[in-house]
Every structure is written in structure tokens, then in C-alpha cells.
C-alpha positions in Angstrom: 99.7 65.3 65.6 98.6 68.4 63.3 100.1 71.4 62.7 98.5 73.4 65.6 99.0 70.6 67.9 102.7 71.1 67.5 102.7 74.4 67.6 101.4 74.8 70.7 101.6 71.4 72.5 103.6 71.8 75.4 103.8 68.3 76.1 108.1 67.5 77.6 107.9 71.1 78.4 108.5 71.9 82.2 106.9 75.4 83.7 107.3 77.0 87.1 104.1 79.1 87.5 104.6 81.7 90.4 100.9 83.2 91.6 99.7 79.8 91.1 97.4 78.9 94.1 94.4 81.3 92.8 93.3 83.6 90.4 95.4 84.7 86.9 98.2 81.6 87.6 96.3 78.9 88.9 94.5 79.0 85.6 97.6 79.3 83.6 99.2 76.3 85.6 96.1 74.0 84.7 95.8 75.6 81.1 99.9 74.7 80.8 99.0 71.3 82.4 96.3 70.3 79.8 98.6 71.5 77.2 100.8 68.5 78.4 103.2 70.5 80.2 104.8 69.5 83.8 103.6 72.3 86.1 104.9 73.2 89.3 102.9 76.4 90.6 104.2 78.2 93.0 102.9 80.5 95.7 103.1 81.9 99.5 99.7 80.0 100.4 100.1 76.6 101.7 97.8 75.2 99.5 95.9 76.3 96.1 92.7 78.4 96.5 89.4 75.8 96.5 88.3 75.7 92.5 91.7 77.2 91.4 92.1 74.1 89.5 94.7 71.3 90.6 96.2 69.4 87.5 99.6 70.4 88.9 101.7 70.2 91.1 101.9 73.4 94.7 104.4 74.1 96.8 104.6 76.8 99.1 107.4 79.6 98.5 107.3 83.1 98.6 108.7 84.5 95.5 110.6 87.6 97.7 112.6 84.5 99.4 115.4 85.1 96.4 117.3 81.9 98.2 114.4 80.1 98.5 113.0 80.6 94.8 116.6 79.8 93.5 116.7 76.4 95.5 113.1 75.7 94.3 114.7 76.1 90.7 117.5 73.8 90.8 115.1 71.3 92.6 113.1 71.9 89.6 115.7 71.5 87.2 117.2 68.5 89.2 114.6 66.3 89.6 112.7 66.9 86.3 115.6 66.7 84.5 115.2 70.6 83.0 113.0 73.6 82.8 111.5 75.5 79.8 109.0 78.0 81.3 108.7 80.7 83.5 105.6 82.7 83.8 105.8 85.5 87.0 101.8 85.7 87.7 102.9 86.7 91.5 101.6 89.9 92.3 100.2 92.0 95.3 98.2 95.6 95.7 98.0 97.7 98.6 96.0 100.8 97.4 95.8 103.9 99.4 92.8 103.8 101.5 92.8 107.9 101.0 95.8 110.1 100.0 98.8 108.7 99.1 100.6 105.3 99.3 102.4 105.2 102.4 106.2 104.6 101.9 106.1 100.7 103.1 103.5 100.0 101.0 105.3 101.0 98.0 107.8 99.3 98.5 106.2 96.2 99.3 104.6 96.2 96.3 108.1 96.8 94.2 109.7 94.0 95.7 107.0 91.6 95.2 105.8 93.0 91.3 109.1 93.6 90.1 112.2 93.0 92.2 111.5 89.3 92.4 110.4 88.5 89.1 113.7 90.2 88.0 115.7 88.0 90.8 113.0 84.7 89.5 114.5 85.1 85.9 117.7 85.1 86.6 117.5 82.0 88.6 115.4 80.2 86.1 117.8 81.5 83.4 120.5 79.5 84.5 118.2 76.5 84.6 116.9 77.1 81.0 120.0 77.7 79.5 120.8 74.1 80.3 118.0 73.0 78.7 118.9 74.6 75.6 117.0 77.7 76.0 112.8 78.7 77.4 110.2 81.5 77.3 109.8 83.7 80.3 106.3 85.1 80.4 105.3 88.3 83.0 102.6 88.9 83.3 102.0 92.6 83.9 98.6 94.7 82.9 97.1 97.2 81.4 98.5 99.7 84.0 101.8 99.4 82.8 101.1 101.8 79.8 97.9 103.8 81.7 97.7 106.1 84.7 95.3 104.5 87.9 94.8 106.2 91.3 95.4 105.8 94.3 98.0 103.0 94.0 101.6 104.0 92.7 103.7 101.1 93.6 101.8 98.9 91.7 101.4 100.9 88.5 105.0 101.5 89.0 106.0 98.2 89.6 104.1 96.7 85.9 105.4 99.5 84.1 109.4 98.9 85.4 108.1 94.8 84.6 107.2 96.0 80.7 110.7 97.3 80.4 112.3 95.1 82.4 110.9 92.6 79.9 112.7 94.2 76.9 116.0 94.3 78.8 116.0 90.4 79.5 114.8 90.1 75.9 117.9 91.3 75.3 120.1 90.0 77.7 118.6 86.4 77.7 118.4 86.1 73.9 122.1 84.0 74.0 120.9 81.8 75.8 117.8 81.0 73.6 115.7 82.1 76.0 112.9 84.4 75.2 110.9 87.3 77.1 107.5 88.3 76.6 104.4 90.6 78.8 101.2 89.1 79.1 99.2 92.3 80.0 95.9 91.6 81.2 92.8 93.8 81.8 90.3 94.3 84.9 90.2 90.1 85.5 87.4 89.0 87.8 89.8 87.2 90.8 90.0 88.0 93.9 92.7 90.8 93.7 90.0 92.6 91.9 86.8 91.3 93.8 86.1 94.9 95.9 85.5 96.4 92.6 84.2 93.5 91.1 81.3 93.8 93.2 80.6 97.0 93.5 78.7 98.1 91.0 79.4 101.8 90.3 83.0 100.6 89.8 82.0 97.2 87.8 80.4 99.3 85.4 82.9 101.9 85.1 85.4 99.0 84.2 83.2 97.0 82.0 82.8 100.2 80.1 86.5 100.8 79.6 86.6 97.8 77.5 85.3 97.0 73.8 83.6 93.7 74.9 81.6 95.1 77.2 82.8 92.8 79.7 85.1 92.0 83.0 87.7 89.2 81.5 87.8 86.0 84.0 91.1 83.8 84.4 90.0 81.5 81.7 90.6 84.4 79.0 94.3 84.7 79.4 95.3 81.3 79.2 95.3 80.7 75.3 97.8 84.0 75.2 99.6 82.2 77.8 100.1 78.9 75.6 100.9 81.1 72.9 103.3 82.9 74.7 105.2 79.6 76.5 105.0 77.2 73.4 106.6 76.7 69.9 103.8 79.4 68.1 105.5 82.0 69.4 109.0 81.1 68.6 110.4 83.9 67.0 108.5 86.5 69.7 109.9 88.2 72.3 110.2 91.3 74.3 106.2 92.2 72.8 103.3 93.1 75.3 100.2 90.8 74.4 97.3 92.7 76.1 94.2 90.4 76.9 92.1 93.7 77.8 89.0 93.3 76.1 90.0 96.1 74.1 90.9 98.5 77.2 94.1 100.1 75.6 92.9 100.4 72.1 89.1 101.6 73.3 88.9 106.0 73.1 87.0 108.5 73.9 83.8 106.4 73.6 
């Protein structure tokens, strides 16, 4: 093997993918998986999304189930022997129809964004440490650092994950285990697929961006690999946008 092969081979690596039955973490669970990882993705469907890829292994689990996640962990851990990766793709967003977010929506959206990948890490903390250490990768976006309407608990949510991020950095850095954001852009999934297909709001996010384009799944894996494998071993607590240039773009 070359150099760049074993940087970022993840070959006798195993990875817990939450979000994984569509969208964002299906394609990091296959893009870990070709990079020769074991992948279990994770998510509440019963089965993965048709086309969301499938060089892994599902199981069902809602990632709010603290008990259930934690069980899933040592199952993990138990039966494969150990775990190295985390990544915390689960996510949901209930945007105001009008007005504000109602109250329950708010905090449906906390508890899913951030309280349970902050109760995911802990569990898989314990399971890395006896491994001899991992890379915990959330995946937040680029409204953890910008102001978007009409939904507050999710722009809450990433922007407590960014920081959260930097305290586990901290915290989890005795263990060997590092923390990293992966901060994606406007992603064409199906989280996104109202405005994706409408086209006064299409444009007005493809214009945000550099590119000139709507990322797709596809584009965050590499920052993924990077983020999960030896490349990146003396990163953590960073935000690695995959934007198309959102955050960095001005006035233009």
C-alpha cells in the first residue's frame, strides 16, 4: 500500500453511522465501507432508503432511545470485537409553516440534533476507549455559524453541536479519542427536497455558494474519510465546511 492508502484506508476500522438509511449518512456508510471499514448504519427506518447505497450493514434504532443506542454500542463493540468511529448524521427539521416554531417542535428538534448525539458519544466513548481511542465526526452545517428563518430549533441545535464538539474535543482527548464538525451546505436529499425543487428557492441557494451549485451526498464523503481515518490524526475540535463556498462567499 502507498502513502495515501494508509492514510486514509479505513480497512480494521469499525464505524457506527447514525442517519444512515438515506441521504448525508447512507453515503458516508458506503463511502466508509469502500474505504474498507466495517459499517453498521443506523437509523429509525426499518430499512435503508431505495438507492441509498447498501455495502453495510442497517439496523433500526432511534438515536433518542439513549438505552437502546447504548445497547446497540456494546453489541457493536461485543461482537466486532471494537469500535473506532462515530459519525452523528441523524438529524430532523420541523420549520415553521408561518410565524414561529411552536414549542414542541423545538424541542423535538434539540433532542434529536443535539441531545442524542451528545448521549451517542458518550456511549461510543466508552466503547472506543477500549479500543485504544476513535474519531467522533458530527455532522452539523452551515447554520451553525449563520442565521436561517423560520426554523430555530434546528439552527439552534447545530450551533450547540459546533460547541458541543469542542467540549468533547476536550473532554475525550484522554482517551485518544478525537472530535471533529463536518458542516455541510444546502445538500440535494430529501431533508432539503421542497427547496430543492422549487425553483425561486433552488436558485437562491445555488447562488449563496461559489460553485454555483447544490452539493449532493457524494460531496461530503471524502471530508468524511478524512475526518474518520489516520490523515487527520492530529485534528480535532475543527469545523470542515463542505459548502461550496457558502460561508466564505460575500456580498456577491
Amino acid at each position: 500500500m502507498g502513502i495515501l492508502d494508509d492514510l486514509f484506508s479505513l480497512s480494521g476500522r469499525v464505524a457506527i453511522v447514525t442517519g444512515g438509511s438515506r441521504g448525508l449518512g447512507a453515503a458516508i456508510a458506503s463511502g466508509f465501507a469502500t474505504a474498507g471499514a466495517d459499517v453498521l448504519a443506523v437509523g429509525r427506518s426499518r430499512a435503508v432508503a431505495p438507492g441509498a447505497g447498501g455495502a453495510f450493514a442497517y439496523r433500526a434504532c432511534d438515536v433518542t432511545d439513549d438505552a437502546g443506542f447504548a445497547k446497540l454500542v456494546q453489541d457493536v463493540a461485543t461482537r466486532r470485537g471494537r469500535l473506532d468511529i462515530l459519525v452523528n448524521a441523524a438529524a430532523i427539521t420541523r420549520p415553521a409553516a408561518a410565524g414561529l416554531q411552536s414549542l414542541g417542535d423545538f424541542d423535538a428538534t434539540i433532542a434529536a440534533n443535539l441531545r442524542a448525539a451528545y448521549a451517542n458519544s458518550v456511549a461510543a466513548a466508552g466503547a472506543m476507549a477500549g479500543s485504544g481511542g476513535g474519531s467522533i465526526v458530527n455532522v452539523t452545517s452551515v447554520g451553525s455559524v449563520l442565521g436561517f428563518a423560520g426554523n430555530p430549533g434546528y439552527v439552534a441545535a447545530k450551533g450547540g453541536l459546533r460547541q458541543l464538539t469542542r467540549a468533547l474535543a476536550m473532554d475525550l482527548a484522554d482517551r485518544n479519542i478525537r472530535v471533529n464538525n463536518l458542516a455541510p451546505g444546502y445538500m440535494r436529499t430529501a431533508m432539503t427536497a421542497a427547496s430543492h425543487a422549487d425553483p425561486p428557492a433552488h436558485e437562491a441557494r445555488r447562488r449563496h455558494t461559489i460553485l454555483g451549485r447544490w452539493g449532493e451526498p457524494a460531496d461530503v464523503v471524502g471530508a468524511a474519510i478524512f475526518l474518520a481515518s489516520a490523515a487527520s490524526s492530529y485534528v480535532t475540535g475543527i469545523d470542515l465546511f463542505v459548502d461550496g463556498g457558502w460561508t466564505a462567499k460575500g456580498l456577491t
